[in-house]
N, C-alpha and C positions, 0 to 999 in steps of 0.2 A: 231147439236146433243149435247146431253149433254157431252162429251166429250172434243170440243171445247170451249162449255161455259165455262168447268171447268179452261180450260186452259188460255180462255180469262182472267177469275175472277182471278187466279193465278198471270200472266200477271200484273195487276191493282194491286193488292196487294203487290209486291213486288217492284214496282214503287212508289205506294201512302202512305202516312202515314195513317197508319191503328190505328182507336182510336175505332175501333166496335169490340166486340168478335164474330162475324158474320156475313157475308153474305149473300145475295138471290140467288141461282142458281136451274134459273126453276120457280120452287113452293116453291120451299123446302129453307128454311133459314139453313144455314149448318153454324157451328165452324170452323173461315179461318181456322188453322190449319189443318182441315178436307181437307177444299177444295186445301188447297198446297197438302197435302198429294197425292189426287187424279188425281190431276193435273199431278203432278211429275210421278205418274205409269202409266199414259197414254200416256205420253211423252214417258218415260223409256221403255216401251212396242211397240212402234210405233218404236222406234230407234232399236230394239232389233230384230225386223221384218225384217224391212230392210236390216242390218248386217247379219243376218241369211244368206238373200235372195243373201246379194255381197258373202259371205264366203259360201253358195254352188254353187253359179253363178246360179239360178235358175232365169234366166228369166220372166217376167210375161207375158205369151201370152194368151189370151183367145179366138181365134178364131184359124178357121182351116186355113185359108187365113195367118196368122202372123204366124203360124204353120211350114204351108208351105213354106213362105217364110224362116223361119230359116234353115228347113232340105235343099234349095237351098245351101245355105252357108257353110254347111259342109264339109271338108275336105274327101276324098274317102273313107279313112279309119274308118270315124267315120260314115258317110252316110252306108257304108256298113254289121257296127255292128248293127245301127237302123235296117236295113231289116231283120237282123235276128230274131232283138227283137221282132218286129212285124210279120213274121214268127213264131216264140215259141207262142206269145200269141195268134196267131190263131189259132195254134194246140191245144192249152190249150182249148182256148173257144169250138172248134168243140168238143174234147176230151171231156165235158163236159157236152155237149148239146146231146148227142150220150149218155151217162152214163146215164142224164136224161130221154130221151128217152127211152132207154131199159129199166129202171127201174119201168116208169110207164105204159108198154106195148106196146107202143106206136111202136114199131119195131118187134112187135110179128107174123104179117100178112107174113112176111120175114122167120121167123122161119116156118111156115104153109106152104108158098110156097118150101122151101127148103126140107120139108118131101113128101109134096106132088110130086115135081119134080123126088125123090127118087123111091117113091113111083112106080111113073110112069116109071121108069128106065129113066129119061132124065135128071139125077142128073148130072153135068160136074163136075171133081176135079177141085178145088182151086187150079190157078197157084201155 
């Protein structure tokens, strides 16, 4: 990627005795200074990532299998705050999908039967 090339060029540059005001990287002939420049913020950006990642401890998991295996490892207490989390956001999601529903009629047939059952005297009170 050009990211690594830049780093590579970088690399080379500040090793080699530089008598050119410029560089190849890619196609493009760039001013070293340019390319330290570039270099240096994608270094600085990659290390910045990282750190982020140790100083929230956010793990990199991308599968459900590495998932899993994390929430095995959890202490009860924290295994049992997940269950809730996931809990709330399934209410969330039904709560939402039920708002949808009602909203675009979709749950009207229920309203029809509830008069109709009325209608018919076979209406039961709502525990």
């Amino acid at each position: 990627s050009l990211r690594y090339q830049l780093i590579a060029k970088a690399t080379y540059l500040r090793f080699a005795t530089v008598h050119q005001a410029s560089v190849s990287v890619g196609r493009v002939k760039r001013p070293v200074f340019a390319v330290l420049r570039l270099a240096h913020s994608a270094v600085r950006e990659k290390t910045e990532l990282r750190l982020k990642q140790r100083r929230d401890n956010i793990p990199t998991m991308s599968t459900v299998q590495e998932i899993e295996k994390a929430i095995e490892h959890l202490p009860a207490d924290e295994f049992f705050k997940l269950g809730k989390w996931f809990d709330d956001q399934r209410e969330r999601v039904w709560d939402e999908r039920i708002a949808r529903d009602a909203q675009s009629g979709r749950l009207d047939f229920l309203i029809e039967e509830a008069r109709a059952a009325r209608k018919s005297g076979t209406l039961r009170p709502f525990p």
